[in-house]
PAKE-434431 format. One record per residue: residue in one letter; x, z negated, y of N, C-alpha, C in turn. Coordinates in steps of 0.2 Angstrom, whole numbers, plus 5000, padded with zeros to 4 digits. Layout:
AXZYXZYXZY;...
//
This chain:
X509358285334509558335338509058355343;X509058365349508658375355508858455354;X508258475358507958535357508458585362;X508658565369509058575372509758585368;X510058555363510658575360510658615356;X510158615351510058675346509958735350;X509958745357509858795358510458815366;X510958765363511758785366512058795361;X511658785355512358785347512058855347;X511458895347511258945346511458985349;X511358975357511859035363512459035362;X512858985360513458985358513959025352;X513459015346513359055342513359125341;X512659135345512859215345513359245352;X513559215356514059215360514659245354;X514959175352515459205347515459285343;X514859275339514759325336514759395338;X514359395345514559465350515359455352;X515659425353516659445353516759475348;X516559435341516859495336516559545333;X516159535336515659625331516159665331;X516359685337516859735339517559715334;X517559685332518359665329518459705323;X518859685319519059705312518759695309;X518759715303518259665296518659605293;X519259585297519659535295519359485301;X519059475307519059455308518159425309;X517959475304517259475305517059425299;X517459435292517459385289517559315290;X518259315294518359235295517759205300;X517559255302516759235309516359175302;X515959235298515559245294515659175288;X516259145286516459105285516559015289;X516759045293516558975297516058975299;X515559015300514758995301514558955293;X514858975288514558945280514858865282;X515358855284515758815283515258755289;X515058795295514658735298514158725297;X513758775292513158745287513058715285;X513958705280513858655276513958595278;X514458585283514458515287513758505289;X513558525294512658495294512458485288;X512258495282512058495277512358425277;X512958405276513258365273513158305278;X513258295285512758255289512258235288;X511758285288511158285287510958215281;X511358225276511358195269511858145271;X512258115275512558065274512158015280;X511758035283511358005286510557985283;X510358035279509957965274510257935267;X510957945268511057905265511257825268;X511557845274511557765278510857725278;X510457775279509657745281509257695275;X509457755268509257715263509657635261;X510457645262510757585261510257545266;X510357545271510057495276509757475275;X508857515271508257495271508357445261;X508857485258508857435253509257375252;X509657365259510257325257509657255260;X509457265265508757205272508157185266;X508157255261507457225257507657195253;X508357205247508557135242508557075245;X508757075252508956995255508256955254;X507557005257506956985259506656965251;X506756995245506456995240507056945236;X507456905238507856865235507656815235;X507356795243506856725241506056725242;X505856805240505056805240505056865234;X504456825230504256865225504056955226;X504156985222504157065223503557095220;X503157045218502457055212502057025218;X502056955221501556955225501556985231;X502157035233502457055238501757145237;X501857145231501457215230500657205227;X500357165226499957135224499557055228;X499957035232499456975235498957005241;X498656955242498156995248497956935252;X498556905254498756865260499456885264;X499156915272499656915273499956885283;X500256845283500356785287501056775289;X501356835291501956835292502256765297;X501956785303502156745309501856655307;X501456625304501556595301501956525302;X502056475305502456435307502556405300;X501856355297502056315295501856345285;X501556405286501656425277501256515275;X501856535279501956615282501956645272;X501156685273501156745268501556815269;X501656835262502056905262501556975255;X500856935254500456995254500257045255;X500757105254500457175259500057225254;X499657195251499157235249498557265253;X498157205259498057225264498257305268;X498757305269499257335274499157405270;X499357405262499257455260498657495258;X498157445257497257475257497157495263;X497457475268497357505276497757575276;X498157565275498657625277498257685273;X498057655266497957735262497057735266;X496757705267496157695270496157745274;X496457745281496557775285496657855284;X497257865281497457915280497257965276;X496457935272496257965268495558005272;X495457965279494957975282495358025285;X495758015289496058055292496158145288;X496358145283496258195277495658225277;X494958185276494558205277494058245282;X494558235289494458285296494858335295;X495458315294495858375297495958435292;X495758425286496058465280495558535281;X494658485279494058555281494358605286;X494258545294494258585298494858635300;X495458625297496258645297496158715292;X495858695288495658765283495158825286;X494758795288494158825289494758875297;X494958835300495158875308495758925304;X496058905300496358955296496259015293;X495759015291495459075288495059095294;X494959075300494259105304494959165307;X495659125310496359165311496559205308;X496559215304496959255297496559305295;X495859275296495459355293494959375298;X494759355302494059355305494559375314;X494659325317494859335324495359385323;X495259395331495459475333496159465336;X496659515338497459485340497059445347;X496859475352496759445358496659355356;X495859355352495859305352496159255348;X496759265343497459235342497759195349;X497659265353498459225355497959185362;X497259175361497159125366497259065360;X496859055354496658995350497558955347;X497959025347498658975345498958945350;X498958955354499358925360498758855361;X498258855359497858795361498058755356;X498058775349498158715343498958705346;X499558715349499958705349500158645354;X499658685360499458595366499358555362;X498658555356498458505356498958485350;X499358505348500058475342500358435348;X500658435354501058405359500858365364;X500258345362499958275365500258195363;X500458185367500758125365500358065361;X500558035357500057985351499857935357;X499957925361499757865366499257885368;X498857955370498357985371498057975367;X498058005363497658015357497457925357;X497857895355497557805355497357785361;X497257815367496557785373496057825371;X496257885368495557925367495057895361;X495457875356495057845349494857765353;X495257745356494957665361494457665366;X494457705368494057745374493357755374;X493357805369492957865368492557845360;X492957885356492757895349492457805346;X493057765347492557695345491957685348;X491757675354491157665358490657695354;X490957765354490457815351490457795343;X490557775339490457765333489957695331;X490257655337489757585337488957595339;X489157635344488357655347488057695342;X488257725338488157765334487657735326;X488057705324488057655319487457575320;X487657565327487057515330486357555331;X486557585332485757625332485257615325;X485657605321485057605315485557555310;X485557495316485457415312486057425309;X486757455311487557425306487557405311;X488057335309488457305312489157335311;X489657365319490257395319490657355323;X491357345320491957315327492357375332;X492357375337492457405341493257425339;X493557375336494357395331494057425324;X494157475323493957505315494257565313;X494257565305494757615303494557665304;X493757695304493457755306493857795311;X493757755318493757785324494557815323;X495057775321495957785320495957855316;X495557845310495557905307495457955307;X494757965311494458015313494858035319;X495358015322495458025330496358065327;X496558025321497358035319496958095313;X496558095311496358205309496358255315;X496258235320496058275324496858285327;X497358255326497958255329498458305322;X498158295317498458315311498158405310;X497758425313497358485315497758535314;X497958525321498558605320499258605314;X499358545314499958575307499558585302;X499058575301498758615293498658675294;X498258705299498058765303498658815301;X499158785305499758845306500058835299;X500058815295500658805287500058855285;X499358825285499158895281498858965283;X498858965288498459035293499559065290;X499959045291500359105291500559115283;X500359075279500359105273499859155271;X499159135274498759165271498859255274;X499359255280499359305283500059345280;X500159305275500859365272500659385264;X499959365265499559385255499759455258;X500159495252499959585254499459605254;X499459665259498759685257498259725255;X499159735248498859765241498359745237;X498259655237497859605235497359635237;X497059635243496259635248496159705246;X496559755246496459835246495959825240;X496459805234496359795227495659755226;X495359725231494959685229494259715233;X494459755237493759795241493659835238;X494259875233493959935229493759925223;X493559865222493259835215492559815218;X492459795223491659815225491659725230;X492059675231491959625232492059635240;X491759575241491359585251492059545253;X492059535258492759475262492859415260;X491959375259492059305260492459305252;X492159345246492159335241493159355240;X493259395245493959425243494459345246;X494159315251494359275251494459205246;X493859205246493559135240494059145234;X493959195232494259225226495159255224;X495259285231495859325229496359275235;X496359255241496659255246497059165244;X496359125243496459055243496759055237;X496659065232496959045227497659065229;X497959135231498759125232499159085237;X498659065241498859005246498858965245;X498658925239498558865236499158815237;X499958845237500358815237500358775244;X500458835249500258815257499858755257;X499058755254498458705256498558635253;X499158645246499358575246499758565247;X500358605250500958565255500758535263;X499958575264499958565269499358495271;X499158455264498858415262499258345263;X499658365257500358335257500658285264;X500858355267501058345272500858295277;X500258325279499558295283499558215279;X499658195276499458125271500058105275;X500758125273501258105274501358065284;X501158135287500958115292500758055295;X500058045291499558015294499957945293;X500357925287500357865285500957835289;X501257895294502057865297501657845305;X500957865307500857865312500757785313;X500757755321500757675322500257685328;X500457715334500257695340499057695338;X498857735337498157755336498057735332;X498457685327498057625323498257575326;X498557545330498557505333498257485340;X497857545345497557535348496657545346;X496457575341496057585337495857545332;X496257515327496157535320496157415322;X496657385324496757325326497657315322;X497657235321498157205320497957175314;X497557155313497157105309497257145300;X497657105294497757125290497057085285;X496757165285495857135281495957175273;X495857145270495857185264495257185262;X494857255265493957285264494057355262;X493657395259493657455258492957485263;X492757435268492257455274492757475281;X492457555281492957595285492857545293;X492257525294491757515300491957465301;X492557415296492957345300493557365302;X493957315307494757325310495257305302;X495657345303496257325297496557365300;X497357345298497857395299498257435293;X498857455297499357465290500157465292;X500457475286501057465288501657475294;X501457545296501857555302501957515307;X501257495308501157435312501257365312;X501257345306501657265303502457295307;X502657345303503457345305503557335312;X503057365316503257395324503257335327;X502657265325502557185325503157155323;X503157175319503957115315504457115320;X504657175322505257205328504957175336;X504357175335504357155342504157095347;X504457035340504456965342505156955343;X505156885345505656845349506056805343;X505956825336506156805329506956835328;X507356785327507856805324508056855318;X508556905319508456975314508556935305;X508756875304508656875297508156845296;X507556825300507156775299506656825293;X506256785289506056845284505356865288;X505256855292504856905296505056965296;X505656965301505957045302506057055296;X506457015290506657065284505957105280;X505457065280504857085278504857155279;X504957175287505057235288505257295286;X505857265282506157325279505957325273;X505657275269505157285262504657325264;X504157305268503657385268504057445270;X504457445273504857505276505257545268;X505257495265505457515256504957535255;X504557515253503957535250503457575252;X503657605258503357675263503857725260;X504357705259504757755258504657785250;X504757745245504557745241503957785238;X503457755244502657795242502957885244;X503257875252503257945253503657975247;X504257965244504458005238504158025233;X503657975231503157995224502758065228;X502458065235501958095238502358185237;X502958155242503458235239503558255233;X503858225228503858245220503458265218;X502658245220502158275219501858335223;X502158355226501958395232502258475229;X503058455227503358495224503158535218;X502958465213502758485206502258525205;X501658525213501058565215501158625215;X501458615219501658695224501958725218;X502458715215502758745209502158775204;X501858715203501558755196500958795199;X500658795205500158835208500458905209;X501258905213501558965212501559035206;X501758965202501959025196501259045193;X500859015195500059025193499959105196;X500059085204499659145204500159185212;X500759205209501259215208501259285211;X501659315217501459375219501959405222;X502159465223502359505227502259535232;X502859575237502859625243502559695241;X502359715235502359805234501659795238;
//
């Protein structure tokens, strides 16, 4: 749904509702009820629409895992789709990349994401709020095709010349540069998930915690993060999840080339990118190239489910830990 409609269903909405303010209270329930009524139809949308998504990604992966093993399929470390004459279905590759990358990635944006957090929430002053959020928000709306000239452009170069400098050998395709370029893209969503929780801890807590003799950073270290903890790993979570659905900056940075290394400084790719490849040949849609497609697209999905259930069971048991009120 485009942004533009949500905001003719919105005007439209309280349009109606201004007609019947004025009305009865007979007519202001039946309002008040059909608004429930088209919640639950979207709801109900909503949900029959990943329902079709999963049929489809699971109906294309049994066809594909019908004439290819499903153990070497998660486990081989050949992968050679296109293949004329003895085409591998190995994505273990694909998977070392994908978490490879997005652990790097994790490892930029989460510090820095945190750190910009707390500097907005306790330390910066309103003025300078309202310069630094409208900046993270540009840079959340730069398109990923940017970011992939910038990490090809720029940030490779600079890591090769970096790294050459003192005797490594680096590919100008490498998971580094993707990574570090796909954290920096990943910045602002951790920023704003946790700058606005940290900024609705009461603050009966900080009062509570100055009149006990403890300085800021301490009120913070001690009192602030900890209730935010649910935020830092939803927004961790999240961030992962992110990182792993991204294509375009691993594939003009990161390569095509399916390597199975844990050396950041070589090209390898990952998943999203096989799929984006599979689709974008001149291959028949039952040929087990494309179906392959929907196997990693299983198996992303998959991954991303365990990532939420655990994201869940996080934030859950860290809430009730440290568990807080409005007085």
């Amino acid at each position: 749904m485009t942004l533009n409609t949500v905001l003719i269903i919105t005007i439209l909405t309280l349009l109606i509702y201004y007609l019947y303010s004025n009305k009865s209270k007979k007519h202001k329930d039946r309002f008040e009820k059909s608004i429930e009524y088209l919640l639950i139809l979207a709801s109900l949308i909503s949900i029959a629409i990943l329902s079709i998504l999963e049929h489809s990604i699971l109906y294309h992966s049994s066809k594909f895992f019908a004439d290819h093993s499903i153990w070497y399929f998660f486990t081989g470390t050949q992968w050679s789709a296109d293949s004329l004459t003895n085409p591998q279905f190995g994505a273990l590759p694909l998977f070392v990349g994908t978490v490879m990358i997005a652990l790097i990635a994790m490892s930029v944006a989460l510090p820095i994401g945190l750190f910009c957090a707390i500097y907005l929430s306790q330390f910066a002053s309103s003025k300078t709020r309202e310069i630094i959020k409208p900046t993270l928000e540009i840079l959340a709306g730069i398109p990923t095709i940017v970011y992939g000239f910038f990490a090809a452009a720029s940030v490779a170069p600079f890591v090769v010349s970096l790294f050459s400098s003192i005797g490594v050998e680096v590919s100008y395709s490498n998971a580094l540069s993707s990574g570090i370029v796909l954290g920096i893209m990943i910045i602002p969503m951790i920023t704003s998930l946790i700058d606005d929780v940290m900024l609705s801890v009461p603050q009966s807590y900080t009062k509570a915690s100055f009149s006990l003799g403890l300085t800021k950073s301490e009120t913070i270290l001690f009192i602030i993060l900890p209730v935010a903890s649910p935020a830092i790993i939803a927004a961790s979570l999240l961030g992962i999840s992110r990182a792993l659905g991204e294509t375009m900056i691993v594939l003009m940075a990161a390569g095509l080339r399916p390597n199975l290394t844990l050396n950041p400084l070589e090209d390898m790719t990952t998943v999203t990118v096989r799929i984006v490849d599979a689709f974008s040949g001149d291959h028949s849609f039952s040929s087990a190239e494309t179906l392959s497609a929907f196997a990693l697209g299983f198996a992303l999905f998959i991954f991303t489910l365990i990532l939420n259930t655990l994201s869940i069971y996080l934030v859950k048991r860290f809430h009730n830990r440290y568990r807080y009120s409005n007085l």
